[in-house]
C-alpha positions as a Python dict, from the first residue, in 0.01 Angstrom:
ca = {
    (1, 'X'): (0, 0, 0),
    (2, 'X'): (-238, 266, 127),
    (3, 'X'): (-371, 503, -152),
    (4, 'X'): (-475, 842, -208),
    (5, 'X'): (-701, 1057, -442),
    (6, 'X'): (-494, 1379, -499),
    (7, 'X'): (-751, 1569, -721),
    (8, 'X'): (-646, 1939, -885),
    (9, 'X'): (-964, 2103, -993),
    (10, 'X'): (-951, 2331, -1293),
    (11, 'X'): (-1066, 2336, -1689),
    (12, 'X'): (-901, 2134, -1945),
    (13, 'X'): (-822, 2325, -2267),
    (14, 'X'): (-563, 2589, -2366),
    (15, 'X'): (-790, 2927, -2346),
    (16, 'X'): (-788, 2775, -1967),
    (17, 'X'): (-425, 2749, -1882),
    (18, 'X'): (-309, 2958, -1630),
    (19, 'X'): (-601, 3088, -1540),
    (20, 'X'): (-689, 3146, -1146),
    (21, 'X'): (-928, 2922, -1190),
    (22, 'X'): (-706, 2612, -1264),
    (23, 'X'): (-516, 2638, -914),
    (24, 'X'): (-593, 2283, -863),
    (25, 'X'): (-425, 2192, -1195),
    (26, 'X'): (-89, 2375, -1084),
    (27, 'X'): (-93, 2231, -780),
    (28, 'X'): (-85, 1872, -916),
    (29, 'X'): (101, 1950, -1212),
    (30, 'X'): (349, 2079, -950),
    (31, 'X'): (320, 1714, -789),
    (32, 'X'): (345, 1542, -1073),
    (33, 'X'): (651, 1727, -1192),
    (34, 'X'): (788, 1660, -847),
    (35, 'X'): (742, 1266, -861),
    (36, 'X'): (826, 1242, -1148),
    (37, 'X'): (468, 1136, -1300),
    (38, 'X'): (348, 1138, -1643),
    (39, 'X'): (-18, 1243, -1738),
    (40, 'X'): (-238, 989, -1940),
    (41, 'X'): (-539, 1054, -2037),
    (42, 'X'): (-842, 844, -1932),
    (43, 'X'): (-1164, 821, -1842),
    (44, 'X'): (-1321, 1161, -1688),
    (45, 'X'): (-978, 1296, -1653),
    (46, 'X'): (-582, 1325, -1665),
    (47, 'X'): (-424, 1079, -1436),
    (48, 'X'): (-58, 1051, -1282),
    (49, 'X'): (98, 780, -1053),
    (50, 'X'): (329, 828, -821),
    (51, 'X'): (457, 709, -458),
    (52, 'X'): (580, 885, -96),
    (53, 'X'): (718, 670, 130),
    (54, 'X'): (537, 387, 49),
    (55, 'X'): (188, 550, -19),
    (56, 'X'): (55, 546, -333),
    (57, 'X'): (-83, 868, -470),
    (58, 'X'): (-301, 862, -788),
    (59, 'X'): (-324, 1240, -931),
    (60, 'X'): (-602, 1331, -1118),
    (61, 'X'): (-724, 1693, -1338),
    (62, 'X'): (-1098, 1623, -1410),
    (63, 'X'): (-1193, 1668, -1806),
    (64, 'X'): (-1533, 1737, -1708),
    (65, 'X'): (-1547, 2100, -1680),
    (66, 'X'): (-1552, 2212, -1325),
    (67, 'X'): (-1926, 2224, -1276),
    (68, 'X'): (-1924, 1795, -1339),
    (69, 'X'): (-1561, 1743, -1157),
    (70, 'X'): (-1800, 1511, -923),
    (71, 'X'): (-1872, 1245, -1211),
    (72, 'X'): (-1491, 1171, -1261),
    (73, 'X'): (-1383, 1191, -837),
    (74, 'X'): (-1678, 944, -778),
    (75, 'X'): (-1579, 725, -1080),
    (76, 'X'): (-1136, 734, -1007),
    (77, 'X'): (-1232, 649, -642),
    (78, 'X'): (-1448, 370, -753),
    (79, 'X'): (-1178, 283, -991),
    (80, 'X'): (-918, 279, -730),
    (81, 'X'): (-1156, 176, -432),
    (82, 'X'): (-1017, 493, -265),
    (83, 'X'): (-1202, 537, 104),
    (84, 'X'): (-1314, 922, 222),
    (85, 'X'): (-1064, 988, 423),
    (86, 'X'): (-792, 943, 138),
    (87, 'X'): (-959, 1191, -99),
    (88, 'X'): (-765, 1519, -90),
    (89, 'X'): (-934, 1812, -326),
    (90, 'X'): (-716, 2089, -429),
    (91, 'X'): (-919, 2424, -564),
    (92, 'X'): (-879, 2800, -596),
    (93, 'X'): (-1048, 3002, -328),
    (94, 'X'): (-1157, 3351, -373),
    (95, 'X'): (-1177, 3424, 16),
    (96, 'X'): (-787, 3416, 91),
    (97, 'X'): (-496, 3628, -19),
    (98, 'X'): (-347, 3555, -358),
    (99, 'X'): (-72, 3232, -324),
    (100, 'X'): (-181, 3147, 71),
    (101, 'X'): (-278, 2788, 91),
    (102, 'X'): (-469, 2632, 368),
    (103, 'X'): (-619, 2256, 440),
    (104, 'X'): (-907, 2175, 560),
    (105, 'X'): (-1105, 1843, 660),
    (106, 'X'): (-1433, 1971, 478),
    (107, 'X'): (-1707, 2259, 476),
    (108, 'X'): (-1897, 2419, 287),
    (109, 'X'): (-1854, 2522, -103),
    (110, 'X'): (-1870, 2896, -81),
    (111, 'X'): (-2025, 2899, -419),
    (112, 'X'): (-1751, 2761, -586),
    (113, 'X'): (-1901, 2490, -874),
    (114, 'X'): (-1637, 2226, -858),
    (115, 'X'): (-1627, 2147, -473),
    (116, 'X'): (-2055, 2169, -534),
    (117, 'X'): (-2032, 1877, -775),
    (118, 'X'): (-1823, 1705, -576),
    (119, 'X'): (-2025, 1761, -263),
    (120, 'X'): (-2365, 1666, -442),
    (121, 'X'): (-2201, 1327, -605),
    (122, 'X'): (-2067, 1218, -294),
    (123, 'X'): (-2339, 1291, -57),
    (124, 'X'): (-2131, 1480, 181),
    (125, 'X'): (-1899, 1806, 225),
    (126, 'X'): (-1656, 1596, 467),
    (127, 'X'): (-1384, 1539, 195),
    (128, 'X'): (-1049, 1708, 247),
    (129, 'X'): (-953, 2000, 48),
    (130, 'X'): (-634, 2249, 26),
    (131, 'X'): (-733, 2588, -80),
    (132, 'X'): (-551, 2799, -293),
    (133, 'X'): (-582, 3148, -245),
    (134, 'X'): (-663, 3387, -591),
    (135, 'X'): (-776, 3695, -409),
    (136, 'X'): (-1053, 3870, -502),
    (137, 'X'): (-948, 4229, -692),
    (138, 'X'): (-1238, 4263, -884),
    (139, 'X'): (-1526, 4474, -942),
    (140, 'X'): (-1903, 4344, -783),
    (141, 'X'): (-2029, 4127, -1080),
    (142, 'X'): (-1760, 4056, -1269),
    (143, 'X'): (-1641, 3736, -1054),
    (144, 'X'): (-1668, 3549, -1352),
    (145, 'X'): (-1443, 3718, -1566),
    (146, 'X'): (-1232, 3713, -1240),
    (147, 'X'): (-1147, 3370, -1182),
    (148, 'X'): (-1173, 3322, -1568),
    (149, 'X'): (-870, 3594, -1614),
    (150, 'X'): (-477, 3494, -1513),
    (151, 'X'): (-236, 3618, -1258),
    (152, 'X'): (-71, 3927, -1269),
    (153, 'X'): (301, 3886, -1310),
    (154, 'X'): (345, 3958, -970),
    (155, 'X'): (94, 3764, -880),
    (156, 'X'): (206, 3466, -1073),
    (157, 'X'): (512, 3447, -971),
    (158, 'X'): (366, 3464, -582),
    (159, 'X'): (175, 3137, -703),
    (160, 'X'): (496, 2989, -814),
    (161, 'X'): (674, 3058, -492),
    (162, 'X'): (445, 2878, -299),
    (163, 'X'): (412, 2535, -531),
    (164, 'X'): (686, 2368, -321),
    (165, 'X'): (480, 2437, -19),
    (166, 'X'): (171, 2320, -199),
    (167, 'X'): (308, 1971, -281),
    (168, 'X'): (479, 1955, 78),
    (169, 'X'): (163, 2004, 224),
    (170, 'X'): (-17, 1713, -4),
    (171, 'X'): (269, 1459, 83),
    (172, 'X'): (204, 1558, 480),
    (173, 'X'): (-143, 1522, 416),
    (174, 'X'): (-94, 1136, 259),
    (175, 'X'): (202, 1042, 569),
    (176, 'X'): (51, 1162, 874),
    (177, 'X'): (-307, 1271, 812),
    (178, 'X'): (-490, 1589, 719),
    (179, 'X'): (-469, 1767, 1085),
    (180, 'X'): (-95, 1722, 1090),
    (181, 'X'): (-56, 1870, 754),
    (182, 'X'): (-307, 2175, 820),
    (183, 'X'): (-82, 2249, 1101),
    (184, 'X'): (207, 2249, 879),
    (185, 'X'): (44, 2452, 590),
    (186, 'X'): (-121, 2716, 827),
    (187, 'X'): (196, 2820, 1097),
    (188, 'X'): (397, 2780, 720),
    (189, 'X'): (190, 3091, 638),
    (190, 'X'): (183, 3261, 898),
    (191, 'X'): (559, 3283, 912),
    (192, 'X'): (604, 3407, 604),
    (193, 'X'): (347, 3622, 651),
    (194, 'X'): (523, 3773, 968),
    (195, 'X'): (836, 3872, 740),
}
């Protein structure tokens, strides 16, 4: 059975929860739900089990803080001698509109900590990732207290809408490859955005 890394990058810990930085989190927690998986906690993270059509998809929310989410990637795909290609990282992004998503095979970090880590740990920036858009409303230096803060309620819900979208585009990704599911997720988007 072929096997994927889903990873959902965020902070653990209740002054966290909901906050635009923990995109990741609701994007596997949306999985999980979705599957039917239940959270354990283990070593360098929160993991989940579940399976698509035959493929086996191990979920995981770091408990390393974002700026370490590398150690517990590196060690889970150790663990579950996941290659590369099956290692799908899913992260706010300040550069898109709030609640658009979009897939991509790899780049760069655009100063965002977690997908550094990761990059630095692994030796390379080729690793999949779908983006979650948070917008960027805020005023020049106070990023921090940006991604840090939670949704508006309109906002919020806009992130809610597009969860089911979010957890098609991971199963895509895991049945017929990261291009197909980029497809998918982008012309998605760009219909609704034509409404």
């Amino acid at each position: 059975m072929e096997k994927f890394l889903i990873v959902g990058l965020g902070n653990i810990g209740p002054e966290y929860e909901g906050t635009r930085h923990n995109a990741g989190f609701r994007v596997v927690n949306a999985l999980a739900a979705d599957g039917g998986a239940t959270w354990e906690d283990r070593r360098y993270g929160f993991v989940a089990r579940m399976s698509v059509k035959g493929r086996q998809l191990i979920l995981l929310k770091p408990s390393t803080f974002m700026n370490l989410s590398g150690n517990a990637v590196r060690y889970w795909m150790q663990q579950e001698k996941i290659e590369l290609p099956h290692l799908l990282v899913c992260v706010d992004d300040l550069a898109l509109p709030v609640a658009t998503l979009r897939m991509k095979p790899g780049g760069s970090d655009a100063g965002h900590n977690g997908l550094k880590h990761i990059a630095q740990t692994l030796g390379t920036q080729a690793f999949n990732r779908l983006r979650v858009g948070i917008g960027n409303d805020f005023p020049r230096g106070s990023q921090i207290d940006f991604v840090l803060g939670r949704f508006s309620p309109d906002d919020e819900q806009a992130i809610d809408a597009r969860m089911p979208d979010a957890v098609r585009a991971v199963k895509t990704f895991c049945l017929a490859g990261p291009q197909f599911a980029m497809n998918e997720c982008n012309k998605k988007q760009a219909k609704s955005e034509d409404k």
